[in-house]
N, C-alpha and C positions, 0 to 999 in steps of 0.2 A: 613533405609534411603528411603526416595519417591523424584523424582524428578518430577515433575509435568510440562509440555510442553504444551504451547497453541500451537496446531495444525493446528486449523482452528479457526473461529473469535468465535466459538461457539464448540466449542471440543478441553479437556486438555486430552493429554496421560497422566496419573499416572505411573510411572517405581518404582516398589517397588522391595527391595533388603533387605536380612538382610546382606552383605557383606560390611564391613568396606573402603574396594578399590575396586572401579570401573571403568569403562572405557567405555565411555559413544559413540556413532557413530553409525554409518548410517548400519554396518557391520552388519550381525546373528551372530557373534563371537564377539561381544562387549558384555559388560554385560547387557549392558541397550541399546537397539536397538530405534534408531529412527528412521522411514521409511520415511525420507524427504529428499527430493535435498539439501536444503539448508546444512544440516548437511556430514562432510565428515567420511569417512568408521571409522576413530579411532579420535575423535573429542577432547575431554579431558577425562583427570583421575580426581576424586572426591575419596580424602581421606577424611575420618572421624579418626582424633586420638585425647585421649581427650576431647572430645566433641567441638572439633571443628573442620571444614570443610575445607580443601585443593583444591583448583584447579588449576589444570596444564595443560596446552592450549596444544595438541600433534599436532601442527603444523597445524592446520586447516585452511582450504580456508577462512572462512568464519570468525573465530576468536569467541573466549570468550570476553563479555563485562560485566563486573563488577560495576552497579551504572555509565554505561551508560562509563567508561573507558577500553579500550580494555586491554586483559592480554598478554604483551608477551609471544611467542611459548616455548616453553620451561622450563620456567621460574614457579616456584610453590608459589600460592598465598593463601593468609589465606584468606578466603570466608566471611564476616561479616553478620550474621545471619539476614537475613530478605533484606538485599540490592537487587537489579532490579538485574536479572543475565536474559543475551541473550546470548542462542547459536545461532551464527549466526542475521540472522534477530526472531529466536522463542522465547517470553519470557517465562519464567519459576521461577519457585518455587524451592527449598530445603529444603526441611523440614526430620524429626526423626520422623515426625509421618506418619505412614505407614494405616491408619483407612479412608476408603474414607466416607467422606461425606453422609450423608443419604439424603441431602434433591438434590443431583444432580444426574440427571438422567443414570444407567448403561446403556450404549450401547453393552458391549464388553468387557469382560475378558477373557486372557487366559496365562498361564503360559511363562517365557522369553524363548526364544529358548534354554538358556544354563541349565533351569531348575530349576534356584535358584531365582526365585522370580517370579512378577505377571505383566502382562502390560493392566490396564486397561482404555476406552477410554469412556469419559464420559460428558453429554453436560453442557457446566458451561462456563465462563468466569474468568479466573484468576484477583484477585481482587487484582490490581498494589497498590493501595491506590494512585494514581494520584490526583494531585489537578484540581479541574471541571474547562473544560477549560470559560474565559470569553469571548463572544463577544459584541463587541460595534459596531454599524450602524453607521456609520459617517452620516449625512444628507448634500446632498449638491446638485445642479441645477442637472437635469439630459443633461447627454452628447449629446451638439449638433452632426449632422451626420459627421462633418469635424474634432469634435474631437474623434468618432465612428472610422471612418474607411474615411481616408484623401482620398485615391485613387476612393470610391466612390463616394464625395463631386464633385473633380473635371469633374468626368463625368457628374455627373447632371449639372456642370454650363454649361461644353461645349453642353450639351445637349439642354442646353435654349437657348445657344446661337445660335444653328443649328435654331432650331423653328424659324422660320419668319413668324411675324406678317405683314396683308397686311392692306393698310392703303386706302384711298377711293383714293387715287389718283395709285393706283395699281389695285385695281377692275376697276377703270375705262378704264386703258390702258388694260388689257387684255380683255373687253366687245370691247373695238375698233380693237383689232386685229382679235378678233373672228369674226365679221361684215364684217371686209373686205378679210377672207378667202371665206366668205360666199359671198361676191359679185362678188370676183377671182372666185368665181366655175360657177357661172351662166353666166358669161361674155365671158368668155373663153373657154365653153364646152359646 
């Protein structure tokens, strides 16, 4: 059994196990160790009987989701082979085949802490098969400043409205007052 964890946007742990039941968590006493926050110490159990996959949510913070439905805690669910499985927010793989990939790059193997399988970390991208998302541009006038940001708008008006324009009959009265400071100074001093 390989359960395969995207870690980071660009590194999947591989958890290979030849053991039928497993117990998957954040714990060095889980069978399958994952070293992330998000995952809690005993997260679920994955049975394999039959040749089909069990998971049973062991009460986790963070929850099992199944094709984007969460598993209740306790509760044991038939796994349908190739569905989106998220521990937590990490998506992941389930697969029987335990053969990593040649064409993705090893960083890092080394044996699971309890001895009975491999955990290797390795650069790749899990390939969800998502459908490519669409975008479409809407075209339309670009946003005056007042539908921008309305509390800037009305500063610039009271702003204009501060600004006083002088008009020739305002230049003229302060040329006249100026004059007669100028005449108050010689006359009287």
């Amino acid at each position: 059994m390989r359960l395969s964890v995207q870690i980071e946007f660009d590194k999947i742990l591989d958890l290979d196990t030849r053991k039928n039941s497993v117990v998957v968590g954040r714990s060095k006493t889980a069978d399958l160790c994952i070293p992330h926050d998000i995952i809690s110490r005993q997260h679920c159990r994955i049975d394999l009987e039959n040749n089909k996959y069990y998971i049973t949510d062991l009460e986790s913070a963070n929850g099992v989701f199944v094709d984007g439905v969460r598993i209740p805690p306790g509760k044991r669910f038939l796994y349908t082979y190739g569905a989106p499985l998220r521990l937590g927010s990490l998506e992941c793989q389930l697969t029987s085949d335990i053969q990593t990939a040649s064409f993705n790059k090893i960083v890092s193997s080394s044996p699971t802490p309890r001895g009975d399988g491999t955990a290797t970390i390795r650069l790749a991208r899990i390939d969800l098969q998502r459908k490519p998302l669409k975008l479409e541009l809407e075209s339309r006038p670009p946003l005056t400043l007042k539908e921008r940001n309305p509390v800037a708008a009305v500063n610039l008006e009271a702003k204009k409205r501060r600004k006083r324009k002088f008009s020739r009959k305002d230049t003229l009265i302060s040329v006249l007052v100026v004059l007669l400071c100028i005449l108050f100074y010689f006359f009287f001093l």
